[in-house]
DSSP file (Angstrom, degrees, kcal/mol; ACC not computed):
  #  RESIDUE AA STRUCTURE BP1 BP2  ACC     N-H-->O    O-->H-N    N-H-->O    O-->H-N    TCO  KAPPA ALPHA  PHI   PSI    X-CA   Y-CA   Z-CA
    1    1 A X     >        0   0    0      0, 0.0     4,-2.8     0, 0.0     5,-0.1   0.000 360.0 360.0 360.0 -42.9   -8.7   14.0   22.0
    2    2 A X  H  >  +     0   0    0      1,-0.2     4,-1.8     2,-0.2   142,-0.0   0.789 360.0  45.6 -78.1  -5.3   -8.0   10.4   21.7
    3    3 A X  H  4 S+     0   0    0      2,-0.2     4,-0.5     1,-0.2    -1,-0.2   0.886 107.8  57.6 -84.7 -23.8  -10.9    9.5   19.3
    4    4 A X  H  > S+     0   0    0      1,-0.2     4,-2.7     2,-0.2     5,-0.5   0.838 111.1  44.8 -92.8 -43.8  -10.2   12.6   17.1
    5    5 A X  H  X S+     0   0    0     -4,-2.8     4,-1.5     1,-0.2    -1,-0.2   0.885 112.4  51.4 -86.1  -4.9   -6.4   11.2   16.5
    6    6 A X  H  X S+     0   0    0     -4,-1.8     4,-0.8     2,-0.2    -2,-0.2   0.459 110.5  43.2 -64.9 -12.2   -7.5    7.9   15.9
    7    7 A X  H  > S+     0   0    0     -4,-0.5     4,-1.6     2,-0.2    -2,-0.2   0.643 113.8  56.2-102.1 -15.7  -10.1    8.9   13.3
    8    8 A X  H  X>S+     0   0    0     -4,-2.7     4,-2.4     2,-0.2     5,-0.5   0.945 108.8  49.1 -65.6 -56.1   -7.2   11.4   11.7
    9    9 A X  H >X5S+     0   0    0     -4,-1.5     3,-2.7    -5,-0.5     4,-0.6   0.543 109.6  50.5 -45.5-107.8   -4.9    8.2   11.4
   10   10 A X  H 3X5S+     0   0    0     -4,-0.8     4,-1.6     1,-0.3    -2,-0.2   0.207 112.3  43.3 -31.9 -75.9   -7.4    6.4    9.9
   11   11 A X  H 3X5S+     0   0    0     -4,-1.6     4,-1.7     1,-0.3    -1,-0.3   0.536 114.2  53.9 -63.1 -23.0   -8.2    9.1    7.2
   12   12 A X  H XX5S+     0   0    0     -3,-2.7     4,-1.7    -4,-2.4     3,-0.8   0.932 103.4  56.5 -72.5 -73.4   -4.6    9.6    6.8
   13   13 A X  H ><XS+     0   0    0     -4,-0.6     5,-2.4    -5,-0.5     3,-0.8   0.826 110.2  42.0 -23.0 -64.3   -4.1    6.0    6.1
   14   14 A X  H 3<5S+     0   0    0     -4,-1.6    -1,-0.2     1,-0.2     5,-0.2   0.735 108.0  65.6 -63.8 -28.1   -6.5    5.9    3.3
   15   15 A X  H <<5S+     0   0    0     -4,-1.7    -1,-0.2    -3,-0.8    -2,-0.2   0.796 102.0  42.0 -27.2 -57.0   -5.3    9.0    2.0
   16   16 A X  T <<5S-     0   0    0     -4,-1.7    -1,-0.2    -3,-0.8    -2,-0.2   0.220 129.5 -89.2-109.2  14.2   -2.1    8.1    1.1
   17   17 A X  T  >5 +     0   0    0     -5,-0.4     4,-2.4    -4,-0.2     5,-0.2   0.735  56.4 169.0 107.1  12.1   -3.2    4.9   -0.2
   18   18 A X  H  ><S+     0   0    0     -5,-2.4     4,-1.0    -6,-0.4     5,-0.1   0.772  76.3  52.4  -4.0 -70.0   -3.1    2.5    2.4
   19   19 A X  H >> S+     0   0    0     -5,-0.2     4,-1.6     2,-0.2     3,-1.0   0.938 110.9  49.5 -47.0 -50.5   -5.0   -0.3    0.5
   20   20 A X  H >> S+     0   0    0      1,-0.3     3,-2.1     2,-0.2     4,-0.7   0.996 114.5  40.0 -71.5 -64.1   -2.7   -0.1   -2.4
   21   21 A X  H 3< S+     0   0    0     -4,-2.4    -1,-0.3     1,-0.2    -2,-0.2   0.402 106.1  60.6 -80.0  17.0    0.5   -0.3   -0.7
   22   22 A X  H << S+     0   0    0     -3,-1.0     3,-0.4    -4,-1.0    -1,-0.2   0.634 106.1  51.0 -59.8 -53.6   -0.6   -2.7    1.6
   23   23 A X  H << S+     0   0    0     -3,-2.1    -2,-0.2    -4,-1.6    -3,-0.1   0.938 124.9  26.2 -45.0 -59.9   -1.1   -4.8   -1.7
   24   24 A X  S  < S+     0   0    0     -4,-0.7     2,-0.4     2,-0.1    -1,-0.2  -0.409 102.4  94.4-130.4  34.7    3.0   -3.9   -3.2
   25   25 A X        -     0   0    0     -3,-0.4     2,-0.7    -5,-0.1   102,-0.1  -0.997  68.3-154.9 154.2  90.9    4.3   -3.5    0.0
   26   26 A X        -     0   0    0     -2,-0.4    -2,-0.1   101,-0.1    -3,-0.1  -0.780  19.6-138.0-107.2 126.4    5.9   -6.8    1.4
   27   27 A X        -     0   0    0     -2,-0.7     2,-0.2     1,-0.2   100,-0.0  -0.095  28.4 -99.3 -91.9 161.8    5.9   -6.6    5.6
   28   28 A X        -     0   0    0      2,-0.1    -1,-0.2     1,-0.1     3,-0.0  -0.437  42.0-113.3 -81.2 156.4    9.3   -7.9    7.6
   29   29 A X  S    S+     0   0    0     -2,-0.2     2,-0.3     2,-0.0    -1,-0.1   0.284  95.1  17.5 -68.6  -4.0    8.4  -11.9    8.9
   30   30 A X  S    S-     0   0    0      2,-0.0     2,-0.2     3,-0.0    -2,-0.1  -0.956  77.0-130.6-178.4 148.1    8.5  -10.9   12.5
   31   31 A X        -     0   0    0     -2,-0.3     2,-0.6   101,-0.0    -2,-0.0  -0.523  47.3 -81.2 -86.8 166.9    8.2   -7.8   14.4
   32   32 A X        -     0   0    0     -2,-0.2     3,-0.2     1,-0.1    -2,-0.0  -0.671  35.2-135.7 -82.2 116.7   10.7   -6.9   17.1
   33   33 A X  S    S+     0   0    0     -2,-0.6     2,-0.4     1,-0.2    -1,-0.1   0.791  95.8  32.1 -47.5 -10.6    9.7   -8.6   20.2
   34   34 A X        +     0   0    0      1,-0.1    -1,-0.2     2,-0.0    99,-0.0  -0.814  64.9 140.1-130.5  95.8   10.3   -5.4   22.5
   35   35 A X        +     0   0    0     -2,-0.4   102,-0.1    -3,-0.2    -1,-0.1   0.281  30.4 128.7-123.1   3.4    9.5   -2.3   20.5
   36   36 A X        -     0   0    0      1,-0.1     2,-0.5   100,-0.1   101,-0.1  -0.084  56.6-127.1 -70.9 171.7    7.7   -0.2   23.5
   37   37 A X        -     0   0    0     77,-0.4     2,-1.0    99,-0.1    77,-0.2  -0.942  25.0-176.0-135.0 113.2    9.0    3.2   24.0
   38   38 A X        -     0   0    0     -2,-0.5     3,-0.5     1,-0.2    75,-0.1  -0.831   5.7-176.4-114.8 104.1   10.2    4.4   27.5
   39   39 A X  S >  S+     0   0    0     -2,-1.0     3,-4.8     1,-0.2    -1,-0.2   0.948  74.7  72.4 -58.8 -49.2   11.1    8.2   26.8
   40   40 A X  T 3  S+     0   0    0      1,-0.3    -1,-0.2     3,-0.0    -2,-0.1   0.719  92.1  55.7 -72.8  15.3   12.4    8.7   30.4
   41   41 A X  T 3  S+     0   0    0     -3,-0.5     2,-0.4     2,-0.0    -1,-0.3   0.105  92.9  84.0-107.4  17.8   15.5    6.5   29.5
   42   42 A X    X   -     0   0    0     -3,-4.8     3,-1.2     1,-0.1     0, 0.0  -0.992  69.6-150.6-118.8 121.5   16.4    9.3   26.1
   43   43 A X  T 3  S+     0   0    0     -2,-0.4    -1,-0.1     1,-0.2    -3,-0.0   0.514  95.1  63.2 -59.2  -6.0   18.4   12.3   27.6
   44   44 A X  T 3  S+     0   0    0     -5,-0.1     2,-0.3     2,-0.0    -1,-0.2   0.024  96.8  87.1-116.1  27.8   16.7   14.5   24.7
   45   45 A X    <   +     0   0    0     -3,-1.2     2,-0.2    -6,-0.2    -3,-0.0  -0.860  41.1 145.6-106.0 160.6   13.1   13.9   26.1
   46   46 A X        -     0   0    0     -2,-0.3     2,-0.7     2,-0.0    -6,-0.0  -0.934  33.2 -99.4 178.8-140.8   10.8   15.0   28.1
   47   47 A X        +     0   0    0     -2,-0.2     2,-0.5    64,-0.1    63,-0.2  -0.871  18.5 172.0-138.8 161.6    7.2   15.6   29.0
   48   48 A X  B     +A  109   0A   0     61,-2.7    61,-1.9    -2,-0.7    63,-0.1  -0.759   9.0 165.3-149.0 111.6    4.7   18.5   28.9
   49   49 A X  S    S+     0   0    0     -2,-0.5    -1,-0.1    59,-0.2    59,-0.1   0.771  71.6  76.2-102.4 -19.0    1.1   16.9   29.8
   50   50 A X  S    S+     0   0    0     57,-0.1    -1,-0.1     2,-0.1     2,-0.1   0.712  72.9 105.5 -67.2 -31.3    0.0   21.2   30.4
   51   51 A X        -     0   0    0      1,-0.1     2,-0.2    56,-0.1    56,-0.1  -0.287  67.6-139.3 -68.0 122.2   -0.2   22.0   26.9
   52   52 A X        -     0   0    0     -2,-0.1     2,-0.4     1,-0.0    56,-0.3  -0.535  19.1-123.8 -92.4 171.9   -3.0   22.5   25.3
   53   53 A X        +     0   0    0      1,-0.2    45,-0.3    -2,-0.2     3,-0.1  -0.702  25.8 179.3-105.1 146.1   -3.3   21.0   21.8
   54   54 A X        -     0   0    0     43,-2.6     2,-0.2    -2,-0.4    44,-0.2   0.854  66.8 -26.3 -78.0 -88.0   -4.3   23.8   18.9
   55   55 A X        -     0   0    0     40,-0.1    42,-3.1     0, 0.0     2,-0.5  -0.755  68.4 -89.6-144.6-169.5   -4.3   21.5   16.1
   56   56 A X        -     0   0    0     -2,-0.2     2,-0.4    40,-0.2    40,-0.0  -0.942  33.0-147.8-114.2 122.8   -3.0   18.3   14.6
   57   57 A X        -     0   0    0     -2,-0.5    38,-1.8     2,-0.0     2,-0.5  -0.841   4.6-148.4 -81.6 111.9    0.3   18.4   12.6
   58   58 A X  E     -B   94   0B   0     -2,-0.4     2,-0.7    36,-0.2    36,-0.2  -0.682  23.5-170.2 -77.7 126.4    0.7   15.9    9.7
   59   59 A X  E     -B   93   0B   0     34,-1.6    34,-2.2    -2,-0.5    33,-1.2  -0.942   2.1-171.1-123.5 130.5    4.8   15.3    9.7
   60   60 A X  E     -B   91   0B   0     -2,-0.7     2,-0.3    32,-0.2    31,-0.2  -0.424   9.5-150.6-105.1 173.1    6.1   13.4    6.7
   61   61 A X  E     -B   90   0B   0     29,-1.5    29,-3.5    27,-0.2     2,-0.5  -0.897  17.7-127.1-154.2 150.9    9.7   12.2    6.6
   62   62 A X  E  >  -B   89   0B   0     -2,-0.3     4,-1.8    27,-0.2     3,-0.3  -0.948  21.7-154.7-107.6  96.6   11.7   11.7    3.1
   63   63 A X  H  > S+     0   0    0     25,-2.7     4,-1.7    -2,-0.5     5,-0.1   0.624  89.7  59.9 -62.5 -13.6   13.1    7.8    3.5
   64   64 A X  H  > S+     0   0    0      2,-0.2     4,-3.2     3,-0.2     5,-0.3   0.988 109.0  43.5 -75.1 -57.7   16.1    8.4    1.1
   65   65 A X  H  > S+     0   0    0     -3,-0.3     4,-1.3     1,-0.3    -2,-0.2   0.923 111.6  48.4 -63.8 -51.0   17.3   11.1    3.3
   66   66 A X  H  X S+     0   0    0     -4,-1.8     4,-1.0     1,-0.3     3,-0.4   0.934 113.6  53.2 -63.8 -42.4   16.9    9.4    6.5
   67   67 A X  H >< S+     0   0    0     -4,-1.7     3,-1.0     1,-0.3    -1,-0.3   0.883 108.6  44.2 -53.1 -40.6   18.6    6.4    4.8
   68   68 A X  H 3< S+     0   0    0     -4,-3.2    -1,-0.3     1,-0.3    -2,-0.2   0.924 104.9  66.5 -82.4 -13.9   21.7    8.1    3.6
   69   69 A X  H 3< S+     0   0    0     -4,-1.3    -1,-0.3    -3,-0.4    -2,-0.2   0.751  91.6  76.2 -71.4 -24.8   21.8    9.8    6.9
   70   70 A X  S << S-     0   0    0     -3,-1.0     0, 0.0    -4,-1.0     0, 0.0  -0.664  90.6-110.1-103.7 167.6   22.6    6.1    8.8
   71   71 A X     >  -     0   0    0     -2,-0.2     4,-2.4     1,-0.1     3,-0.1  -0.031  43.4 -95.6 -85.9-173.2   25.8    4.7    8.7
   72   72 A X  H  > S+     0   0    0      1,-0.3     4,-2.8     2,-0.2    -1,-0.1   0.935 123.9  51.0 -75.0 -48.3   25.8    1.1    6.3
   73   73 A X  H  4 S+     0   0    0      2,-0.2    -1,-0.3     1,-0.2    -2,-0.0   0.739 108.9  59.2 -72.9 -13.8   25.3   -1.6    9.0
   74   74 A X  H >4 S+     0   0    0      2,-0.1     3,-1.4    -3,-0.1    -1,-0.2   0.986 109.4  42.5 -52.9 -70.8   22.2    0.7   10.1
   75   75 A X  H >< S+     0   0    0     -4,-2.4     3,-1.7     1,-0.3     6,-0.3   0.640  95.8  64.4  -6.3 -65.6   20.7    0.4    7.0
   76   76 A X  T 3< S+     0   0    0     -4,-2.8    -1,-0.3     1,-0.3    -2,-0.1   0.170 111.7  44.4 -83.0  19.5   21.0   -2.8    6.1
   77   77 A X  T <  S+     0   0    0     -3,-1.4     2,-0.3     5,-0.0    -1,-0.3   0.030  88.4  99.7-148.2  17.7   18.4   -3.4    9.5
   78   78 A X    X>  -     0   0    0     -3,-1.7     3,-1.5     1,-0.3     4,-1.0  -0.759  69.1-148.2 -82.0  67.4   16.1   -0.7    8.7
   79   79 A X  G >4 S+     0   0    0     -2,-0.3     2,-2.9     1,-0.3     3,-2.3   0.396 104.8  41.6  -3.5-111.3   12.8   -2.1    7.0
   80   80 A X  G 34 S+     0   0    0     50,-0.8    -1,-0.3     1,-0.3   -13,-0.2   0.019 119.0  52.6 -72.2  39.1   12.2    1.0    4.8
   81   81 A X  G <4 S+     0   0    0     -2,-2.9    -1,-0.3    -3,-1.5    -2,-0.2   0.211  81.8 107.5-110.2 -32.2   16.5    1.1    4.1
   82   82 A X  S X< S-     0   0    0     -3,-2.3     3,-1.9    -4,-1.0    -6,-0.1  -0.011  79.2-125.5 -87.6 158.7   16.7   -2.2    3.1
   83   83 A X  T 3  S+     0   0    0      1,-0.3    -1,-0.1     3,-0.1    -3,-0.0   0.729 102.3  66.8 -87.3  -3.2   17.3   -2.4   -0.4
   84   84 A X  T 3  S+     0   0    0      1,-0.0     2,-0.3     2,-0.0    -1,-0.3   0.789  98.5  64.8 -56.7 -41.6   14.7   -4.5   -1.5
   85   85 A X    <   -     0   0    0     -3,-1.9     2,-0.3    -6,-0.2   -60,-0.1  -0.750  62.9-153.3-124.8 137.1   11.9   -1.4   -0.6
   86   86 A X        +     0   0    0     -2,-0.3     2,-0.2    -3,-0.0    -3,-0.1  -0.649  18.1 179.4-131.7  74.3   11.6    1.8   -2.1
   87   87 A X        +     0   0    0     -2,-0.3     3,-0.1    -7,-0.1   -23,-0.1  -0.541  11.1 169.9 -53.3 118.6   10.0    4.5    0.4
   88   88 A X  S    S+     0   0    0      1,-0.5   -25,-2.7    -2,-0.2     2,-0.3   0.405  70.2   1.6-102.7-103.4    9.7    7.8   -0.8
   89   89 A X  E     +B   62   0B   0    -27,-0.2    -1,-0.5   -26,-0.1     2,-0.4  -0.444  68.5 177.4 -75.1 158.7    7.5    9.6    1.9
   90   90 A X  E     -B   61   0B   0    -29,-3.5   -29,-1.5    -2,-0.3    39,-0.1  -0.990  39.5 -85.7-145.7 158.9    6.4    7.8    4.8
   91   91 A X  E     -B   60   0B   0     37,-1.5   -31,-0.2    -2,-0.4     3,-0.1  -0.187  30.2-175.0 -52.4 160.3    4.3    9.1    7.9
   92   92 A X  E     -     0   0B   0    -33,-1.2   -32,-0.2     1,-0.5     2,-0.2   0.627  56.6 -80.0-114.4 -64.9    6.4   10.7   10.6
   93   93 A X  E     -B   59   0B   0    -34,-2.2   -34,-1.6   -36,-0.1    -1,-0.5  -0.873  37.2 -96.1-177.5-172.7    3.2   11.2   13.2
   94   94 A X  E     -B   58   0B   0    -36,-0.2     2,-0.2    -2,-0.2   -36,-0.2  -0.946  44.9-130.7-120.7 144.9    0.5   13.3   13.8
   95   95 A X        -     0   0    0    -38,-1.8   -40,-0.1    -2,-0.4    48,-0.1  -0.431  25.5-150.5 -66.9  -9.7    0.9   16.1   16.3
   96   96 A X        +     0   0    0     46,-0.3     2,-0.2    -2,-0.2   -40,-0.2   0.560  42.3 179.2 -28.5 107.0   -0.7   17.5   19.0
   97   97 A X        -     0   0    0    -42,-3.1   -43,-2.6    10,-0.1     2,-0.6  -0.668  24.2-130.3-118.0 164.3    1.0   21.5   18.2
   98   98 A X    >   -     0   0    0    -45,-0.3     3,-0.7    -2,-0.2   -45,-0.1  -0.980  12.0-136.6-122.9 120.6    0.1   24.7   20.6
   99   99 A X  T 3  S+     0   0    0     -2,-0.6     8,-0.1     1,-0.3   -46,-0.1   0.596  97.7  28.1 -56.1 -26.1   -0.9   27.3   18.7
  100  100 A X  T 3  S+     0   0    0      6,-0.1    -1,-0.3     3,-0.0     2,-0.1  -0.248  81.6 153.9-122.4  32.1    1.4   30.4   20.9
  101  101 A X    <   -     0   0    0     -3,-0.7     3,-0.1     1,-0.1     6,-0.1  -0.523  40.1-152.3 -47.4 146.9    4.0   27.8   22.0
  102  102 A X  S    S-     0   0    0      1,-0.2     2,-0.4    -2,-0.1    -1,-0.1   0.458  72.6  -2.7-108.5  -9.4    6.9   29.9   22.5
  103  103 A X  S >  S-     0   0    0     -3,-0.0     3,-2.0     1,-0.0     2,-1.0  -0.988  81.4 -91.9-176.8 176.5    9.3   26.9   21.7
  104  104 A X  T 3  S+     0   0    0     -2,-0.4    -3,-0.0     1,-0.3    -1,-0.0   0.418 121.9  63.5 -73.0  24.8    9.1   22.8   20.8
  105  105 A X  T 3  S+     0   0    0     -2,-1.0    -1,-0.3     1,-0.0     4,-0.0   0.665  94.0  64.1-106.6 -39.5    9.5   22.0   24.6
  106  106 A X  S <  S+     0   0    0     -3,-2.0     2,-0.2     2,-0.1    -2,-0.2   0.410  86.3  84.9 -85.7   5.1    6.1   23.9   24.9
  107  107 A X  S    S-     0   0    0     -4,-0.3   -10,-0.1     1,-0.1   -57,-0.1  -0.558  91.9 -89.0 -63.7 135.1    3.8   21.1   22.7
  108  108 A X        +     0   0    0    -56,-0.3     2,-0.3    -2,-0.2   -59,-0.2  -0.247  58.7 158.0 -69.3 162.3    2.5   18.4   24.2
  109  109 A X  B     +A   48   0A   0    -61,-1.9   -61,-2.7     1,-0.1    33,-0.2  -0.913  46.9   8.0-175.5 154.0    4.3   15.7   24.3
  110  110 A X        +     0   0    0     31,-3.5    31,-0.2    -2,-0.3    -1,-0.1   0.970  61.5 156.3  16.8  90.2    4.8   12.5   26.1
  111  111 A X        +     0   0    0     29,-0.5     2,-0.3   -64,-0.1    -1,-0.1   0.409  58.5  33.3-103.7  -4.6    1.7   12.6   28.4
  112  112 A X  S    S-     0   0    0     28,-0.4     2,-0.4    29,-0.0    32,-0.1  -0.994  70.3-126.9-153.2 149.3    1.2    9.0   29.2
  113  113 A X        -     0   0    0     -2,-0.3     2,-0.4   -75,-0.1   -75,-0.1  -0.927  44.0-168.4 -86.2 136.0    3.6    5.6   29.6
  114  114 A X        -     0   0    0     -2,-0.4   -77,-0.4   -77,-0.2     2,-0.2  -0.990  20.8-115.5-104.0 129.6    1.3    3.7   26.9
  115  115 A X        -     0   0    0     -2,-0.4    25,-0.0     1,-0.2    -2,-0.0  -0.292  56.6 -68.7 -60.9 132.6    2.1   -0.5   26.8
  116  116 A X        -     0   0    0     -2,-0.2     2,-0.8     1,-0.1    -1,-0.2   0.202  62.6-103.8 -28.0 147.2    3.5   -1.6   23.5
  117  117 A X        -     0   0    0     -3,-0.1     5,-0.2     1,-0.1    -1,-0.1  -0.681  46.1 -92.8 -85.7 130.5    0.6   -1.2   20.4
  118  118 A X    >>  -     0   0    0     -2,-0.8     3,-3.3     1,-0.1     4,-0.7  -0.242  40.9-124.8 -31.1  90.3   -1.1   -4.9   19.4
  119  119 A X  H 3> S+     0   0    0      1,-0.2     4,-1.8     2,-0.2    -1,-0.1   0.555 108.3  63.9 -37.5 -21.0    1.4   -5.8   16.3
  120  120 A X  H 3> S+     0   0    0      2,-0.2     4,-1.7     3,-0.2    -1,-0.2   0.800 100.9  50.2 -41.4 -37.3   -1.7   -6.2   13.9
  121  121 A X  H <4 S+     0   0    0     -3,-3.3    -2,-0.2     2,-0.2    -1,-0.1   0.705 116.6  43.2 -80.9 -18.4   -2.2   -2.7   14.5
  122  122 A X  H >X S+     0   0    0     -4,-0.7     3,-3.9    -5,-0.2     4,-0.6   0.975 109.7  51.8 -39.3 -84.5    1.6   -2.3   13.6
  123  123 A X  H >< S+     0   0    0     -4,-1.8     3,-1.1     1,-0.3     4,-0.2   0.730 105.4  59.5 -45.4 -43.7    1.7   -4.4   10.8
  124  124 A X  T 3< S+     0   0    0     -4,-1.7    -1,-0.3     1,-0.2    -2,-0.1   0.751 118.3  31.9 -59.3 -21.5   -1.7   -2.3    9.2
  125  125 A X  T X4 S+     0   0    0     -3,-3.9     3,-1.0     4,-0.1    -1,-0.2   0.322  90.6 105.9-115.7  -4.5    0.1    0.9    9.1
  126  126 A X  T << S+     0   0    0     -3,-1.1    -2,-0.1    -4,-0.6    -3,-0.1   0.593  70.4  60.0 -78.5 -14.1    3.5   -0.6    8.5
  127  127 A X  T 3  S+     0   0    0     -4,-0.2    -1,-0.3     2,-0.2     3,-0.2   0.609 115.6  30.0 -95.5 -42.2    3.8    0.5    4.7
  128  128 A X  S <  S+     0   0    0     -3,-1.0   -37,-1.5     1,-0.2    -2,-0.2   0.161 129.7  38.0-144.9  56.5    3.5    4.0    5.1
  129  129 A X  S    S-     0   0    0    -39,-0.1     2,-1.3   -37,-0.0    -2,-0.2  -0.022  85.9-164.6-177.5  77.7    5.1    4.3    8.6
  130  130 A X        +     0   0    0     -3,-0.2   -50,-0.8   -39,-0.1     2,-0.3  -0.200  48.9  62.9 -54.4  30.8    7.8    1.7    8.2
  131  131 A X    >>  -     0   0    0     -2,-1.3     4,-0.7   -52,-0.1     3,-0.6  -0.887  63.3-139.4-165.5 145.8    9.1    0.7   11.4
  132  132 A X  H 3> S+     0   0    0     -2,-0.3     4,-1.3     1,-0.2    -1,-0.1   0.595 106.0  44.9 -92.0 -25.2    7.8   -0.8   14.4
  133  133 A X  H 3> S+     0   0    0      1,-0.2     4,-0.8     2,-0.2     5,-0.3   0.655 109.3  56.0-105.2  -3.7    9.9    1.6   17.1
  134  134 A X  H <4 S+     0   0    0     -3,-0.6    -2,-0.2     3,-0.2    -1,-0.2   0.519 115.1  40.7 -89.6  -6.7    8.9    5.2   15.0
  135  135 A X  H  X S+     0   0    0     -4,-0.7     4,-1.5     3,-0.1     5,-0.3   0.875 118.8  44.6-103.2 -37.9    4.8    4.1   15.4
  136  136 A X  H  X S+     0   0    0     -4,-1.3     4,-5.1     2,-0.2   -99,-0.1   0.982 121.6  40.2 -69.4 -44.5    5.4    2.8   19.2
  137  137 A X  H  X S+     0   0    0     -4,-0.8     4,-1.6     1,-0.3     6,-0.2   0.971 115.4  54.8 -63.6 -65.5    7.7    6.4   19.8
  138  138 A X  H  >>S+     0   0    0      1,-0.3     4,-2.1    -5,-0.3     5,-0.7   0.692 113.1  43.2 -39.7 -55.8    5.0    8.3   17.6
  139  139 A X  H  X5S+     0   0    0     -4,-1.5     4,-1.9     2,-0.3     5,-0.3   0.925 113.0  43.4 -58.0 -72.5    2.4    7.2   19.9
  140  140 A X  H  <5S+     0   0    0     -4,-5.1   -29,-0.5    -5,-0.3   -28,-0.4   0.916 114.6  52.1 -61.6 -34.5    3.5    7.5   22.9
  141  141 A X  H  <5S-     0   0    0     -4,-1.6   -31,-3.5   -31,-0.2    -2,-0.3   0.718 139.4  -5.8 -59.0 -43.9    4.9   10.7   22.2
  142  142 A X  H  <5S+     0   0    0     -4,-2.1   -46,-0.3    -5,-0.2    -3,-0.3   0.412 100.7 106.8-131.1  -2.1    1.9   12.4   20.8
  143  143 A X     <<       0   0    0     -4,-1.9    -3,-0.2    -5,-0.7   -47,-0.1   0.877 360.0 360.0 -47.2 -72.8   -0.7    9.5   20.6
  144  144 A X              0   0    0     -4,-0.4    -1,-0.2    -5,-0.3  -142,-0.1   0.480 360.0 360.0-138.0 360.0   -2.8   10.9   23.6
């Protein structure tokens, strides 16, 4: 399972053009030192390790709409907000779905505590999945 969503990131990656917007794509100076993701500290998580996975869901997010959606002082401390960068789609995650789930509780989904990802491995993806605490949450959440 984990090898099959690590060779789908990859392929994803290259898809959508990795190389190039790696190129025109200018990364933040620093990551955030603490970006790790503890779900059992969000009252709106929780975990389902039983599920078995069907297939892998690519989920895209539209950065203009998430942008106008945060308040100004959000923004302005959102990498893909900031007004400098002009995100159209970005990765969301990939997916681990059950095919007869009877409701979103019933996917897997946070199945492991994982330790914060190796900021190189940030920083490679960081251009089309702009922010350091949606790939750690994306990961832990459906990563394995």
């Amino acid at each position: 399972m984990t090898l099959k969503l690590i060779i789908l990131f990859l392929i994803v990656g290259y898809t959508v053009g990795y190389r190039i917007a790696s190129e025109v794509c200018p990364l933040p100076s620093s990551l955030k030192p603490n970006y790790d993701f503890n779900w059992k500290s969000k009252s709106n998580e929780w975990s389902n390790t039983q599920a078995e996975t069907s297939y892998i869901m690519l989920a895209l997010s539209w950065s203009p709409t998430f942008c106008a959606s945060l308040s100004q002082s959000a923004r302005e401390n959102k990498f893909q907000c900031h007004p400098s960068n002009s995100f159209g789609l970005i990765v969301h995650g990939l997916w681990p779905q059950a095919l007869k789930a009877p409701n979103v509780r019933a996917h897997p989904r946070n199945c492991r505590d994982e330790p914060q990802l190796n900021a190189t491995f940030v920083k490679r993806y960081f251009c089309i999945m702009p922010d350091e605490d949606l790939v750690q949450g994306e990961w832990e959440k459906h990563g394995k």
